[in-house]
C-alpha positions as CSV (number, residue, x, y, z in Angstrom):
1,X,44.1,90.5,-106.5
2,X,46.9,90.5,-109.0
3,X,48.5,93.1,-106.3
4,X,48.6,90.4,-103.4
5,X,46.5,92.7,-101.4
6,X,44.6,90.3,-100.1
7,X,47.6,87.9,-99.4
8,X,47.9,88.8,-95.5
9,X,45.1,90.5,-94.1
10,X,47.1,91.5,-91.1
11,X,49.3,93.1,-93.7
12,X,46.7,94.7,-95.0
13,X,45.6,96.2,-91.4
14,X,49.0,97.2,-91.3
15,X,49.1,98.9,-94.7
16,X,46.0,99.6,-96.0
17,X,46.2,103.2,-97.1
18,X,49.5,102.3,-99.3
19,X,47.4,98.8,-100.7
20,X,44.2,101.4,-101.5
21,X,46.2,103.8,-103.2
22,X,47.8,100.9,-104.7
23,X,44.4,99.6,-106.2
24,X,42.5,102.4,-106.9
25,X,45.5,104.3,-109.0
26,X,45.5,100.7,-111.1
27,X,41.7,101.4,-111.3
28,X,42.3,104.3,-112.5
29,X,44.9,104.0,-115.0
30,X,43.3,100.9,-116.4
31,X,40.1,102.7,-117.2
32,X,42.2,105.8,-119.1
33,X,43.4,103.0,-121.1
34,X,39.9,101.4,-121.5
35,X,39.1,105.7,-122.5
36,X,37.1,106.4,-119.1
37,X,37.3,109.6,-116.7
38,X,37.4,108.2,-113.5
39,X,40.0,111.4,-112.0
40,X,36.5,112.8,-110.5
41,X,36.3,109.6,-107.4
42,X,39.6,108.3,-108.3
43,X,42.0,111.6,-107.6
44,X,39.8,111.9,-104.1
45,X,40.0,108.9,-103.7
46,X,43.6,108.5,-103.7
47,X,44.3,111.7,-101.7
48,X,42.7,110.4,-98.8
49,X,44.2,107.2,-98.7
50,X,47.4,108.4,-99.0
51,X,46.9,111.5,-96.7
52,X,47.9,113.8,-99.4
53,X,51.2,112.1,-99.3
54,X,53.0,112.5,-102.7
55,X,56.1,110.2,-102.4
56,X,53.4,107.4,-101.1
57,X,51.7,107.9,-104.3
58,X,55.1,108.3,-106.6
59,X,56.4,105.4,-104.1
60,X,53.8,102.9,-105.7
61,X,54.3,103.7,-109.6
62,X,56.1,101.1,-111.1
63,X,54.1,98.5,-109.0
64,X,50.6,100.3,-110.2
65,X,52.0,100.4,-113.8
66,X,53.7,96.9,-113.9
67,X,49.8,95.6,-113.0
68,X,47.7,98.1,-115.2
69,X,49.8,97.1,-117.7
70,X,49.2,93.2,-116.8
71,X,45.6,93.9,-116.7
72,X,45.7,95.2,-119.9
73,X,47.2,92.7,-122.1
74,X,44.4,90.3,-120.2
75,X,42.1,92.8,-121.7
76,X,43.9,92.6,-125.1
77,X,44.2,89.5,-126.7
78,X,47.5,89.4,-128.5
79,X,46.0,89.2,-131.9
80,X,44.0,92.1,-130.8
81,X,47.2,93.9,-129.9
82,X,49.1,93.2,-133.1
83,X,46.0,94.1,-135.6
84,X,45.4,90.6,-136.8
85,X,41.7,89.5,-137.5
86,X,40.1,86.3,-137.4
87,X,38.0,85.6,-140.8
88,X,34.2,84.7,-139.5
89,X,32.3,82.7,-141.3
């Protein structure tokens, strides 16, 4: 969703493989970050999609890593993030 993927579904005919590899590598590096091993689907996963294309896949990095990162601080509250506790009574 946060990619637009599903924006333009005649985009998404268009350029499907490049939106997959798109979502699944955020998928991926969001659930490193979260501390799970997902490289045994997602690598596969990703290869397919992408036809064992490399600059597809190095192509989409900054997008992938702009939204894991987004995803993330949704994950994170900020007071999470800057080691601040709330006292519970």
């Amino acid at each position: 969703m946060l990619l637009g993927h599903t924006e333009d579904l005649a985009e998404y005919a268009e350029h499907g493989g490049l939106m997959e590899v798109e979502a699944e590598s955020v998928a991926y590096v969001v659930s490193g970050m979260a501390g799970f091993n997902t490289s045994a689907y997602s690598v596969g996963y990703i290869a397919g999609w992408s036809d064992g294309d490399t600059e597809l896949i190095k192509s989409t990095a900054a997008r992938v890593l702009r939204t894991a990162h987004q995803i993330a601080g949704i994950l994170t509250p900020e007071d999470d993030a800057t080691g601040a506790t709330e006292d519970v009574a």
